[in-house]
N, C-alpha and C positions, 0 to 999 in steps of 0.2 A: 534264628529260625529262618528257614529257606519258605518263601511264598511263589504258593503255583495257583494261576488265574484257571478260572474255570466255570464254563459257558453252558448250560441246559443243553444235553444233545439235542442234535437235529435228528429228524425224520427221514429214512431213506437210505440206500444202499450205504452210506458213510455213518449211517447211527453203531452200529455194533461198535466197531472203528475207535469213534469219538467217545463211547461211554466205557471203554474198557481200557485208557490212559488219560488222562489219573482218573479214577471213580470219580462218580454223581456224589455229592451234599446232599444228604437225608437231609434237608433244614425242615420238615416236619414232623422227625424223631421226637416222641414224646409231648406233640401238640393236641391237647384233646380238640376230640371233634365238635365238641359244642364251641369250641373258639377260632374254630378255621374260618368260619365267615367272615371273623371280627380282625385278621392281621392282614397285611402289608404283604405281598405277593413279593418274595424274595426270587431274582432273576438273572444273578450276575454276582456270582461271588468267588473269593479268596481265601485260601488257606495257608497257612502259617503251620510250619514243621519243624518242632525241635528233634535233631536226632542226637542227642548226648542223654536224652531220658525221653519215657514217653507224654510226649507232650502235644498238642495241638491246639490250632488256634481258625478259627471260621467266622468269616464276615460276609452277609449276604446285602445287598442293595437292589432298589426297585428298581424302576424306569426311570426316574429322576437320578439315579445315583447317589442318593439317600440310603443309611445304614438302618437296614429293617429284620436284619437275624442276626444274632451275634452267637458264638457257642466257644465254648474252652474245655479240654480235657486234660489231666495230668494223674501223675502217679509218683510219686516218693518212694523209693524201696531204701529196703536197709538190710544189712545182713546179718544171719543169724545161725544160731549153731543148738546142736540139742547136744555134740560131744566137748566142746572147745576145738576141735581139729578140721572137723568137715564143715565149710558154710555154704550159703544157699540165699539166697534174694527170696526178700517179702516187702508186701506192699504194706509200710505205714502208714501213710493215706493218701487220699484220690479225690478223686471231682471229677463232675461235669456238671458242665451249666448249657442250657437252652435259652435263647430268648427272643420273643417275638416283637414286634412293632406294634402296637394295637392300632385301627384307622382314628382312635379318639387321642391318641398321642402317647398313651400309658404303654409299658412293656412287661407284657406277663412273662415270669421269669422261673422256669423250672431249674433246681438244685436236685444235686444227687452229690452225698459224700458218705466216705466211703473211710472206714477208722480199722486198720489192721488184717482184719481176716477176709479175705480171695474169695471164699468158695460163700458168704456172706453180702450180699448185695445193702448197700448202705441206704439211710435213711433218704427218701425222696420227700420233695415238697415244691411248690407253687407259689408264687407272690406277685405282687406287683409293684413297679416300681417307675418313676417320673425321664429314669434314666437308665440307657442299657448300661449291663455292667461292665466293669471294666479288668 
């Protein structure tokens, strides 16, 4: 995986500039709003690109340089055929993870997986956990 450092645009004639190579980290993609008070202001973070499949990889840190967002996405395809002659790429499963730092030390950790069919948005859910995932 190839990793690209990446800074909160600035403010001012260089923001357009700065926010348009390489894009902003949503790191608060799928954080509910009743728990934004409760996490770790992620400020300085790092991403990780596989480009042999789609994969990704996101680490956010605070003002300490402490790891307070973590997220991963990926996709498995396989290929298939309805004649035996023509094939065609499908997704046999997927992920994405979210996960925050909580200020009490817990990491509330959103999942999303995803089992075969594209046009099917996979089961989501919420937990919490002592440690971000890995």
């Amino acid at each position: 995986m190839n990793a690209t450092h990446l800074q909160p645009a600035e403010a001012g004639p260089k923001a357009d500039r700065l926010r348009a190579s390489p894009p902003a980290i949503d790191w608060q993609q799928h954080l509910p709003a009743d728990w934004r008070e409760q996490v770790i202001v992620a400020l300085d973070f790092t991403e990780h690109r596989e480009y042999e499949m789609p994969a990704s990889r996101s680490l956010g840190h605070d003002a300490d340089g402490t790891l307070c967002y973590y997220a991963h996405r990926y996709l498995l395809e396989e290929s298939r055929s309805d004649d035996d002659e023509d094939f065609y790429r499908v997704v046999a499963y997927g992920e994405q993870v979210h996960a925050w730092r909580l200020r009490d030390e817990r990491w509330l950790i959103y999942r999303q997986v995803q089992n075969g069919d594209e046009q099917t948005p996979g089961r989501a859910f919420y937990s919490f956990s002592e440690q971000p995932p890995r």
